[in-house]
N, C-alpha and C positions, 0 to 999 in steps of 0.2 A: 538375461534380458530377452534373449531368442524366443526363450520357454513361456517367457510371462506373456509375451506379442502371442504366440502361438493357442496358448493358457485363454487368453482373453478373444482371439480370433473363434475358438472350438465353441467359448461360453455366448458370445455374441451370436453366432450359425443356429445355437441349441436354443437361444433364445426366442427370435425370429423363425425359428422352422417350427417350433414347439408353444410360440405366442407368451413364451414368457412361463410356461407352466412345469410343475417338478420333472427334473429329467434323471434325478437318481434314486426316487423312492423317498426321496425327505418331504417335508410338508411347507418349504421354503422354496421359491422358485431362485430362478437361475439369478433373476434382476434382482427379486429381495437380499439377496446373498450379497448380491457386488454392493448396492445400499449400504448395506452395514458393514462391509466390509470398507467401505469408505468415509463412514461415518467413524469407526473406531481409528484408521487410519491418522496419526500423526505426521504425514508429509504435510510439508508446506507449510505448517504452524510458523513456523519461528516466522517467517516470510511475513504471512499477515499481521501477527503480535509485531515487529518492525515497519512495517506500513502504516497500521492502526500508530505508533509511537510517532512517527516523524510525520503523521496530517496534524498528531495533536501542537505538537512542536510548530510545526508550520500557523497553525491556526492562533497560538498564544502569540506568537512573534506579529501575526499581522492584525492582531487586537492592539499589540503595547505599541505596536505605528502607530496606529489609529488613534488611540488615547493619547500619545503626546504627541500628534501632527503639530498643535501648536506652538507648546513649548522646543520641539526641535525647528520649526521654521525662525523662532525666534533664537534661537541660538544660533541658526545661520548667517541669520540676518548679522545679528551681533561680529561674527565672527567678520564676516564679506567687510562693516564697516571697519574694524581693527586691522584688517590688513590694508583697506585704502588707505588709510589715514596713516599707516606705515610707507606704504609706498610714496606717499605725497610727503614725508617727511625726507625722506632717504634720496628722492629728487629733487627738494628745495634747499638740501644743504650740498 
């Protein structure tokens, strides 16, 4: 971990002292390198494929509210009256 902070410290200094341009005789500068290096990079995938999966989840679930707002207000409703009419039984006898 020391080496890569250190690794990345040397490359960032060679960057900015040198504007970015070859410092080892390659035809890839210092930034194009980390670039692709980052691009090839598989950290963090699973992270976002799990993110992307639970906004879709989130987003079907607050579609199927949306589409039966009514039929669940009325099953509410339904239910709210069965239990009065329960209570008003169970007090009248």
């Amino acid at each position: 971990m020391v080496q890569e902070i250190q690794s990345a410290s040397t490359e960032i200094n060679l960057v900015v002292k040198g504007g970015g341009l070859p410092v080892d005789g390659s035809n890839e500068s210092v930034m194009a390198r980390r670039v692709m290096e980052f691009c090839r990079g598989e950290e963090g995938q699973d992270l976002v494929e799990y993110s992307l999966l639970m906004a879709f989840i989130a987003m079907m679930a607050l579609g199927l509210a949306i589409g039966l707002q009514g039929s669940l207000a009325n099953l509410l409703v339904s239910i709210t009256q069965k239990l009065s009419n329960a209570v008003v039984q169970l007090s009248a006898s």
